[in-house]
C-alpha positions as CSV (number, residue, x, y, z in Angstrom):
1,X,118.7,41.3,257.5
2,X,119.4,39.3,261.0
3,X,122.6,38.7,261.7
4,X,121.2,34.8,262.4
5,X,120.7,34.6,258.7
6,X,124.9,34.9,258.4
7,X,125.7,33.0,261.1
8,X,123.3,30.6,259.0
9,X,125.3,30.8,255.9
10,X,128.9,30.6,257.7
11,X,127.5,27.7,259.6
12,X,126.9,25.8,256.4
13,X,129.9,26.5,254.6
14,X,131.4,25.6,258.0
15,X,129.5,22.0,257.7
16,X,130.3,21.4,253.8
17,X,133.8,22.3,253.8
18,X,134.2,19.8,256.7
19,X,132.7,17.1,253.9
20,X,134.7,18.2,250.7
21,X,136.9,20.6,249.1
22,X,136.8,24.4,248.5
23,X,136.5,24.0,245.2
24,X,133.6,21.6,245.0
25,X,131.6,24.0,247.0
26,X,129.2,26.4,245.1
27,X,127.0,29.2,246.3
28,X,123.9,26.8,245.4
29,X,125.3,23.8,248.3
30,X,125.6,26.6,250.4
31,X,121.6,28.3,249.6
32,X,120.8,24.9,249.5
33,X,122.2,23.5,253.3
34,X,120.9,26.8,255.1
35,X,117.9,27.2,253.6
36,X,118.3,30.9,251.5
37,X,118.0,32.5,248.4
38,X,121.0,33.2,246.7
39,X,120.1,37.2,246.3
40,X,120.7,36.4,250.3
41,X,123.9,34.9,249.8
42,X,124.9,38.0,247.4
43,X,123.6,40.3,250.6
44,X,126.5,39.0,252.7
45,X,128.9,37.4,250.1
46,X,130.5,38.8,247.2
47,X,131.4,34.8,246.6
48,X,132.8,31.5,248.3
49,X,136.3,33.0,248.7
50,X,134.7,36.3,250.8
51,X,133.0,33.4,252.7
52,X,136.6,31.9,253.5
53,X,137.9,35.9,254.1
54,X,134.9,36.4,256.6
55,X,135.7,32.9,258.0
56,X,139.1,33.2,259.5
57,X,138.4,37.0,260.1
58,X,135.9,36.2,262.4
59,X,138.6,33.4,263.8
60,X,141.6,36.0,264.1
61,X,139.5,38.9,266.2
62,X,137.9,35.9,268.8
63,X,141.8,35.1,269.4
64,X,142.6,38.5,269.5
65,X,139.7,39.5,271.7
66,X,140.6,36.8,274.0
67,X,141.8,36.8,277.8
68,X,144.5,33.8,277.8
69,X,146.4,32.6,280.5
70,X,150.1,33.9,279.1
71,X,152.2,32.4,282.0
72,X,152.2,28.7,280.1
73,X,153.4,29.3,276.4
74,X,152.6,25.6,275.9
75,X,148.9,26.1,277.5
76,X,148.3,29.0,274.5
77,X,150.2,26.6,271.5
78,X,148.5,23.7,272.9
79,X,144.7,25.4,272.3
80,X,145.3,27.4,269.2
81,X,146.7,23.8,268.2
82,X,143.7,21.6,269.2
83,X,141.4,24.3,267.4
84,X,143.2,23.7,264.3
85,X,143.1,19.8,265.0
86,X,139.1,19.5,266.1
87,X,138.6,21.6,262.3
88,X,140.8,19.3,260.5
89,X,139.1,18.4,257.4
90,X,137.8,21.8,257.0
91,X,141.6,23.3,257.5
92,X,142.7,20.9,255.1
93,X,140.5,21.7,252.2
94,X,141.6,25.1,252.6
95,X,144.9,24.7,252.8
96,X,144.8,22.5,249.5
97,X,143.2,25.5,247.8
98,X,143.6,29.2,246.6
99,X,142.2,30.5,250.3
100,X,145.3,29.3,251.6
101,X,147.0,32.6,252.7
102,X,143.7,33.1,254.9
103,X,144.7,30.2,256.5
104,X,148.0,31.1,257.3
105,X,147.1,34.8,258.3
106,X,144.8,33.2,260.6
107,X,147.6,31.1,262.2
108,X,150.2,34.1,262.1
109,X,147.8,36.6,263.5
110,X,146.8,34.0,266.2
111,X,150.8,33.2,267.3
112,X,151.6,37.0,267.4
113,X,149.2,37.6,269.8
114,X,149.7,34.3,272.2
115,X,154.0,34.9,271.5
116,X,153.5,38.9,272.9
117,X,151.2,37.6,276.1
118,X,153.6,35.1,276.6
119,X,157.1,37.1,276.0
120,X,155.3,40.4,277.8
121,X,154.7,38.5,280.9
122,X,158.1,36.7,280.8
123,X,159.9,40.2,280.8
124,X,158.1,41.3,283.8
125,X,160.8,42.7,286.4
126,X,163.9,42.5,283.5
127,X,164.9,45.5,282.2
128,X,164.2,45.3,278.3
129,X,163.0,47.1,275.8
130,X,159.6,46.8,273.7
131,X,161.9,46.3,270.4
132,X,163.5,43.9,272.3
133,X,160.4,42.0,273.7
134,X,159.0,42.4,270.2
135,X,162.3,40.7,268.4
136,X,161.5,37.9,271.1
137,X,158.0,37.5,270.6
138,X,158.5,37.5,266.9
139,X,160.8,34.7,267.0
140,X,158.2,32.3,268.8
141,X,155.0,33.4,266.5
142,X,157.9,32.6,263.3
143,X,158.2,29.4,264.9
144,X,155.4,28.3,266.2
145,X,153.4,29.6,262.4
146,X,156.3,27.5,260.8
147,X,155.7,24.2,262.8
148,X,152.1,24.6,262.6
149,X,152.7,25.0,258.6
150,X,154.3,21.6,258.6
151,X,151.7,19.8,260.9
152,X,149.2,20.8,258.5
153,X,151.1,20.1,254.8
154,X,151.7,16.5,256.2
155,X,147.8,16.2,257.1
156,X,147.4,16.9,260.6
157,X,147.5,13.2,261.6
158,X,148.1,13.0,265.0
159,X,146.7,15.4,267.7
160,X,149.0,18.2,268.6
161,X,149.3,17.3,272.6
162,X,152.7,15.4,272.9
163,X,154.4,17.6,269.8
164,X,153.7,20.6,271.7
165,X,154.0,19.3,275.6
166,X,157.6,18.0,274.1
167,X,158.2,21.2,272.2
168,X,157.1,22.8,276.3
169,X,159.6,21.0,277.7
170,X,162.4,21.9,275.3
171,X,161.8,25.5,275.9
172,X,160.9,25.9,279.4
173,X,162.7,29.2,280.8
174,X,164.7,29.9,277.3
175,X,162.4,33.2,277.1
176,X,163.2,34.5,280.5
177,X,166.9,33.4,279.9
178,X,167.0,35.0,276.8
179,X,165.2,38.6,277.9
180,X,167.9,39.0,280.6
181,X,170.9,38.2,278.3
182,X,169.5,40.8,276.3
183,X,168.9,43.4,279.1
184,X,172.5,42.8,279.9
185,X,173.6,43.5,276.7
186,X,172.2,46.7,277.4
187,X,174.4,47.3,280.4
């Protein structure tokens, strides 16, 4: 089968989830919007919740795949935030719902990845080790996954920008600061 005929399916259940719940949406909406059988749907989908699996999958390896600018941690927060934000409704509905640990895989695996670009080229020219760098990096994608958690469980009202140019500000230069304390420790 052409691999138009998923997109086709993923792009409906993209465009219904952005109009109501998870669990209002059946396999017949989704037949229905796209415009295929349902033996179709069974080709690709095991069910709705291998739809939402697929979904962020396909989310976490275009963030992995992707060439960021890592010098600017608030840059990398600021557009894993507003791609959040711009799918609001549709990360709200699954958050309220069973599919929520896909959700917050997505938003885990997405903050490891921009927290070891960022802490990887902070550590340039300091002395520190990849456990080290790792313990770093680990702290910001904890963070970063926690305050994302609590944007999004108190209904993503407001648009990310000032939260996270504020939260840029805050923690210019702590990373470099804290590799070399560490380094030193190592002395």
């Amino acid at each position: 089968m052409p691999q138009f005929t998923k997109k086709a399916i993923v792009d409906s259940f993209v465009k219904l989830l952005n109009q109501k719940p998870l669990n209002q949406i059946t396999v017949k909406d989704i037949v229905e919007d796209c415009g295929v059988s349902r033996k179709t749907f069974y080709y690709y989908y095991q069910d709705t919740c291998a739809l939402v699996e697929d979904l962020f999958l396909a989310g976490t390896e275009r963030i992995l795949s992707s060439e960021t600018d890592s010098s600017s941690l608030e840059t990398v927060l600021l557009d894993l935030s507003h791609q959040l934000y711009e799918n609001r409704k549709l990360v709200l509905h699954v958050y309220n719902s069973p599919e929520r640990d896909h959700l917050e895989e997505y938003i885990f695996r997405g903050a490891e990845k921009t927290a070891m670009d960022f802490v990887r080229k902070q550590a340039e020219g300091i002395p520190c080790r990849e456990d080290q760098i790792r313990m770093l990096a680990d702290w910001y994608m904890a963070a970063f996954a926690g305050l994302a958690a609590e944007w999004i469980r108190h209904g993503m009202k407001d648009p990310p920008d000032s939260y996270i140019h504020d939260l840029g500000r805050l923690l210019r230069g702590t990373s470099r600061f804290a590799l070399q304390n560490i380094a030193d420790g190592d002395k």
